[in-house]
N, C-alpha and C positions, 0 to 999 in steps of 0.2 A: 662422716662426710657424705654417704651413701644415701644416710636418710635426711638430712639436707637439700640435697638436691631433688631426692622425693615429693618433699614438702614444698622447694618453690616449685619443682615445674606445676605442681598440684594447682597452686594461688597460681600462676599466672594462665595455667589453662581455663583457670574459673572464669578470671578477666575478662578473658579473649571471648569466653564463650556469651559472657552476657553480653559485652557487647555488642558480637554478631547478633543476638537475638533480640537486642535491645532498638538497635540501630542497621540492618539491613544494608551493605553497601555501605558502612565506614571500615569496614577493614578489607583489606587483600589479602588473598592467600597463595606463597610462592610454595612449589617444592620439584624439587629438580628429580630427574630418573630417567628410567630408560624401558620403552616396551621388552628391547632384547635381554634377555635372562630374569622379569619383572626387577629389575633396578628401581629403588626407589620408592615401587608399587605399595608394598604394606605401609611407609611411613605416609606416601598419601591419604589410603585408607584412616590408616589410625587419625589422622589429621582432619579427616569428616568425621568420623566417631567423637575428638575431643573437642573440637573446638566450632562446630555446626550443630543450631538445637534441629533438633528430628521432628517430622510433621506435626506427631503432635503440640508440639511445645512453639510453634508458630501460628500465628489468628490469619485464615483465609477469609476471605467474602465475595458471597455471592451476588448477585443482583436478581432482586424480584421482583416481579411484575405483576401485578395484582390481576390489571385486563388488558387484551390486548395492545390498545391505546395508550394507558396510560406510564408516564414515567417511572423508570425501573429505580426500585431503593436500595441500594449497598446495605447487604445484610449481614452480619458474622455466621459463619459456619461452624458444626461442628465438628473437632478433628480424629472424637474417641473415637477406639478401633472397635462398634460395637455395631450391631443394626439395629438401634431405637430410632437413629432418625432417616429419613428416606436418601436414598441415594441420591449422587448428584457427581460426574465425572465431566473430564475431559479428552477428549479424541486431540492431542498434542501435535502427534505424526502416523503418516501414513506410509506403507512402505508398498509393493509390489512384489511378491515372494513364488513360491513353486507354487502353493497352496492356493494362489488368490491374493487380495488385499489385507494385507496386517495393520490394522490398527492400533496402536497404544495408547492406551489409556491411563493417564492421572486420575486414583482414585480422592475427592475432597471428602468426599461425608456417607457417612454410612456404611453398606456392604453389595458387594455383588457375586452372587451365584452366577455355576455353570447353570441353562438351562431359564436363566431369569428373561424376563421381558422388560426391553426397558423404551423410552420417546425420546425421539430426538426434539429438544427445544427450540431449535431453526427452522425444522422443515413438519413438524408433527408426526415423523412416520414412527412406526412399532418397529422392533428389531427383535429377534429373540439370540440369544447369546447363548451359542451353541458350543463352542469351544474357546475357553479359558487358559490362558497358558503365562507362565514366567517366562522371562527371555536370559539366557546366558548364550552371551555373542550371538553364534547360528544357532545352537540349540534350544526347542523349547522343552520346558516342562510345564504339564500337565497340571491347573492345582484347580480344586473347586471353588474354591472360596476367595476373595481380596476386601482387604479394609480399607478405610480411610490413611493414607500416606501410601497405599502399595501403588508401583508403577507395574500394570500389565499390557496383556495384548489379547487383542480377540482377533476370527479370523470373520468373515464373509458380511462384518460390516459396512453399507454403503456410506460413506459422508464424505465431510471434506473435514479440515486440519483447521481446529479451533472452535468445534461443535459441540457444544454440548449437551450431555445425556441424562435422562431423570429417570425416579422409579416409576411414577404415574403420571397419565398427561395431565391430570391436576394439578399439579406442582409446580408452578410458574417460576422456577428458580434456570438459571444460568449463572456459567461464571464470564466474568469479567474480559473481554474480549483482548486480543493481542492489538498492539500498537503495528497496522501495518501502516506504511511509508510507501506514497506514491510514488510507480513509477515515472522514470525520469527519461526514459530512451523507447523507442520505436522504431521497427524493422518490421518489412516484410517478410511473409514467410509463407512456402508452397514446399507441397511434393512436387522433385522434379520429374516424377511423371505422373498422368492420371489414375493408374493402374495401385497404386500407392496410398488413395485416398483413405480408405478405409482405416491403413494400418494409421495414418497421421491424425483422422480423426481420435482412434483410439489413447495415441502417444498424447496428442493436448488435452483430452479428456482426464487423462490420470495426471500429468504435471499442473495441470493446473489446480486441482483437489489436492497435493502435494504442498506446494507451493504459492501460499497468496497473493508474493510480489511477482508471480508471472501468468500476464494478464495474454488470453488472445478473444478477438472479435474481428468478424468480419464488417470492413468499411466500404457501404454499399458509393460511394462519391467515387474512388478509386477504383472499385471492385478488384480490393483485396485480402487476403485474411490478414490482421495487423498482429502482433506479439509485442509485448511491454515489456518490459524489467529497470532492474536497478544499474544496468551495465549494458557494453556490447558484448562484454565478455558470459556475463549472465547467460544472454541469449543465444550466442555460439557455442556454452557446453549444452544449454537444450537441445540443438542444432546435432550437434556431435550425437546426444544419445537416445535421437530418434534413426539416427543412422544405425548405431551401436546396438541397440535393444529392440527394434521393429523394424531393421534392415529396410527401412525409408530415408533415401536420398533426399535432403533438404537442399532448397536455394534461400539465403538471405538476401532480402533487397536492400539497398542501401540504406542507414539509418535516421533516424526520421526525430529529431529532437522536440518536447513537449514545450514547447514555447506558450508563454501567457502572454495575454492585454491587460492594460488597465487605467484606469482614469486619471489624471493628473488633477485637474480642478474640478469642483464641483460644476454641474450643467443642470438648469431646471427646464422641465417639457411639461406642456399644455398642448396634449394631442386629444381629438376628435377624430374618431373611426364611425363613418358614417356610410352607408351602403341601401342602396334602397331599390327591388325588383317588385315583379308586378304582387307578390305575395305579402307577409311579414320581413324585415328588411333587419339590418342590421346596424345597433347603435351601441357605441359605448366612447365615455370618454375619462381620461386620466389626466391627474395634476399633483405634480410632485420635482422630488431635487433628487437626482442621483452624483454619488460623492463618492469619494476614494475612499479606500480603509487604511489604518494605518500598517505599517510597512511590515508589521511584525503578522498582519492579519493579510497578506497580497496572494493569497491562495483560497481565500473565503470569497461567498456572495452570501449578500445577505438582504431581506428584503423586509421593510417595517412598515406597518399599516397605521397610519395616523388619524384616519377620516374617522368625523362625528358626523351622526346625520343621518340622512337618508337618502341623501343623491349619490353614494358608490354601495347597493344594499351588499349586506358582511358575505351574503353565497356564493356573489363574486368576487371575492378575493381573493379567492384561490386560483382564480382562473387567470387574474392577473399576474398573480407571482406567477402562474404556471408559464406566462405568454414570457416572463421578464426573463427567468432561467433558459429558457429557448432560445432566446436570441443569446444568449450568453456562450451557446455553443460556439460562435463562431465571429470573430473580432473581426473589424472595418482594415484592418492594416495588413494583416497576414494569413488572416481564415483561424488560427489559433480559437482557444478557448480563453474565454473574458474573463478574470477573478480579480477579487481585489476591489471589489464594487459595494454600493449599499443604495437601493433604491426605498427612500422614503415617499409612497404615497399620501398625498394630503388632502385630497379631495380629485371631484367629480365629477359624473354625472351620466343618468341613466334614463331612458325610453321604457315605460309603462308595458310595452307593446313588443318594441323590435329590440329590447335588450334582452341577451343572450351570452351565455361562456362563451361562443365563441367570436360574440364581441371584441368582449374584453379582453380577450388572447389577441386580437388584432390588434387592438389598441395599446394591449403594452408593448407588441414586435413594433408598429408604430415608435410611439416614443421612443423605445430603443433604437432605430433608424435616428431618429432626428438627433438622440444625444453622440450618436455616431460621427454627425456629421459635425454639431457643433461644437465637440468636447474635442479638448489637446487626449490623446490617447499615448501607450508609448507599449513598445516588446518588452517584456519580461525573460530570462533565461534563466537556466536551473546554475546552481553555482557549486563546483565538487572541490570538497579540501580532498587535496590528493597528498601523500607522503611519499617519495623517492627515498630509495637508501641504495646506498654503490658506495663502489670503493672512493676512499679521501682525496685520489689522482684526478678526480673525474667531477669536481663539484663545481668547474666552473665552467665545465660545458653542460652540466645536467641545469644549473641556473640558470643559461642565458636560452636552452631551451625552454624552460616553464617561461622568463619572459615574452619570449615571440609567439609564443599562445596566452600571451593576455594575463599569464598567471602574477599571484598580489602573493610574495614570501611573506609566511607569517612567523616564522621561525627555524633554527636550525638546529641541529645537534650531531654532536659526532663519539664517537665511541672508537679505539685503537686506530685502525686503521679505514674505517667507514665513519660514513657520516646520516643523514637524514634531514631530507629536506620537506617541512610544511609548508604550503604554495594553496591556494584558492584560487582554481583556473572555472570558466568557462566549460560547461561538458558539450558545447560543438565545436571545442577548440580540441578536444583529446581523442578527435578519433584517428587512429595509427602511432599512438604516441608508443605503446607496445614495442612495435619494433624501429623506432628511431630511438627509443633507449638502450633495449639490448645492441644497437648499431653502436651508438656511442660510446656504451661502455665492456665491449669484449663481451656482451651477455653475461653480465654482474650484475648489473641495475637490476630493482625491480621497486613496481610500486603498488599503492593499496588507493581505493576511490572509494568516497562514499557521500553520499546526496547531504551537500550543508544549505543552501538554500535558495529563493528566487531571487535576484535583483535584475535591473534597467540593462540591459546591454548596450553596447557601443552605437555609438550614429552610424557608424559603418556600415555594421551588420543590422542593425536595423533597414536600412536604404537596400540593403541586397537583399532582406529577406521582403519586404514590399516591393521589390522589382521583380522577384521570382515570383512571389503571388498572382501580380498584374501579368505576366508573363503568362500564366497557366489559365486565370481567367480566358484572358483572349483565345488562348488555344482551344479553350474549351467550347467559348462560344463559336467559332469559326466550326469547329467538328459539327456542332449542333445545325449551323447554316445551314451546310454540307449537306448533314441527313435528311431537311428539310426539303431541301430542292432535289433532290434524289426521290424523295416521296410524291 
């Protein structure tokens, strides 16, 4: 009986394993345990040993890039543990330690010594890799050498998180970049005092090389430092461990949702930018159809050059797409950013003399104006599947909450005595929903957000957010009067 069951688990751990290796993401792996007394711990281990093939026994790839310019080609890498072929890592994560910046590094191909020089493929700089270390939990060990599949760390590397690093700067190889996910939320963000600055420059300099989905830039319109992320919540544990770790008091400013524009029917413009001073003068002009994109592309611009000829010569093209994405900064309805657009240039026409780039940047911010005016335009907002779960007492107040914030139940489920609700709400319908849920439910509730997609928003809130805009315009201009007649 003994060696029975030898022999199946043997055939079905085979199964299991080529599968995983065959097909990536067709199987799941459950196993229950406990960190307290490692419960569980070895049968998870044995459970990647049997049924997980090992680096080598998986095909990575790279992408290479012959010149600068040109398109990068998906290349297969090598995964022996050997140094025949040149290195080629990844800086995964970065951490903040006693020592400095620790780096981790996924090694793909080849090897790397203590002591070696290697290039970063982002930015061209040389690094020399001065200390080599294994990680167990807090402790490091010291090792000379890593092959291809080893995960290490190095200390007093500059980068940021998804860099990759080669043996020579000849080597035009990287790997395959991570799928980052625009932020969806915006808050301001200061030290609450001046005296402060220094350490907060410090704190967004390292989170931000940490972290790709948290963006900060200063917005010279506002004049304020803006912070991005995937949440509010996101941004208030940044918040919390700038206070926490460089004893800098933060103020959040209220939160600032990423609203899009975008075209509803196609609009075609024949504009003429013409300008003429006592010197050479300025001429260009543009003809073409700017049109929607389909709903599944409402995040894209995109810009296609159709002219034959020689009345838009090809040097200015660029100048025009460059004039066309500029205006795209900032939508006719709400000041938002414009996506979801496709402008086809068709023709033209150009001045021997007084045409100029910076013609035809006038000429496409032109056009853009005019399709402003004559196009149905409409708000876009970001759309978050959110999941509630609380106890089964309480599902028909946690429901008629997600209605009165606009949310669309996509599904439910319950388990003993809890339940779980899929809902597709609006994200400027959920700010404070936090704690109106632990209100409703004894602080049992809790729920999970994550960016599902853009669609059209309400006439509503459309109508409030172009009354707030025109609102602030005026204010702005009136300030402006002000300083003027003051001068």
């Amino acid at each position: 009986m003994t060696k029975f069951l030898k022999i199946a688990r043997s055939i079905y751990s085979d199964a299991i394993f080529k599968t995983a290796s065959l097909n990536p993401g067709a199987c799941l792996f459950f196993s229950s345990g406990s960190a307290l007394k490692n419960k569980g711990v070895q049968t998870l281990l044995d459970g990647v040993v049997d049924y997980l093939p090992n680096p080598s026994e998986r095909q990575n790839y790279g992408l290479f890039q012959k010149t600068k310019d040109a398109e990068p080609i998906r290349t297969p890498l090598d995964s022996a543990r050997s140094d025949e072929k040149p290195f080629l890592g990844l800086a995964f994560k970065l951490e903040m330690g006693k020592t400095g910046q620790l780096t981790y590094f996924r090694i793909y191909q080849g090897c790397l010594r203590r002591g070696d020089t290697v290039w970063n493929s982002r930015t061209g700089k040389k690094v020399r890799i001065s200390r080599l270390v294994r990680m167990h939990s807090e402790e490091m060990e010291d090792v000379t050498e890593v092959f291809a599949g080893d995960i290490c760390a190095v200390l007093g590397v500059d980068c940021a998180s998804g860099d990759s690093f080669v043996a020579t700067q000849d080597y035009r190889m990287s790997m395959e970049s991570m799928h980052i996910a625009e932020p969806v939320i915006s808050m301001s963000m200061k030290a609450k005092d001046s005296k402060y600055s220094d350490q907060f420059s410090k704190a967004v300099n390292r989170f931000t090389k940490e972290d790709p989905t948290f963006r900060v830039y200063f917005d010279p319109e506002v004049k304020e430092t803006i912070c991005q992320g995937m949440g509010e919540l996101h941004l208030e544990i940044y918040a919390q461990r700038m206070e926490r770790e460089y004893n800098t008091p933060i103020i959040l400013g209220k939160p600032k949702v990423s609203f899009r524009e975008t075209l509803l029917m196609p609009v075609e413009f024949d504009y003429l930018h013409k300008r003429q001073s006592g010197g050479a003068g300025q001429y260009g002009k543009v003809i073409g159809v700017l049109e929607p994109l389909p709903p599944q592309k409402n995040l894209d611009v995109e810009f296609v050059d159709l002219t034959s000829g020689t009345n838009v010569p090809k040097p200015f093209v660029p100048a025009i797409e460059k004039g066309f994405r500029q205006s795209c900064e900032k939508g006719p309805l709400t000041g938002s950013k414009v996506s979801g657009i496709k402008m086809r240039l068709l023709d033209g026409q150009h001045h021997i003399v007084d045409s100029n780039e910076i013609s035809f940047i006038l000429a496409a911010m032109g056009a853009m104006n005019d399709c402003y005016q004559l196009g149905r335009w409409q708000v876009l907002e970001p759309i978050m599947t959110v999941e509630v779960t609380a106890p089964l007492e309480f599902q028909g107040q946690v429901t008629a909450q997600m209605q009165r914030r606009c949310g669309v139940v996509c599904g439910t489920d319950s388990l003993g005595d809890w339940f779980s609700l899929f809902v597709e709400v609006p994200l400027n319908d959920m700010f404070g929903y936090s704690s109106e849920l632990r209100s409703a439910t004894q602080g049992k509730g809790e729920f999970t957000m994550e960016y599902c997609r853009y669609s059209p928003c309400l006439p509503n809130t459309q109508d409030r957010l172009m009354k707030e805009y025109q609102d602030a315009l005026e204010a702005e201009n009136s300030d402006a009067g002000k300083k003027k007649k003051k001068n």
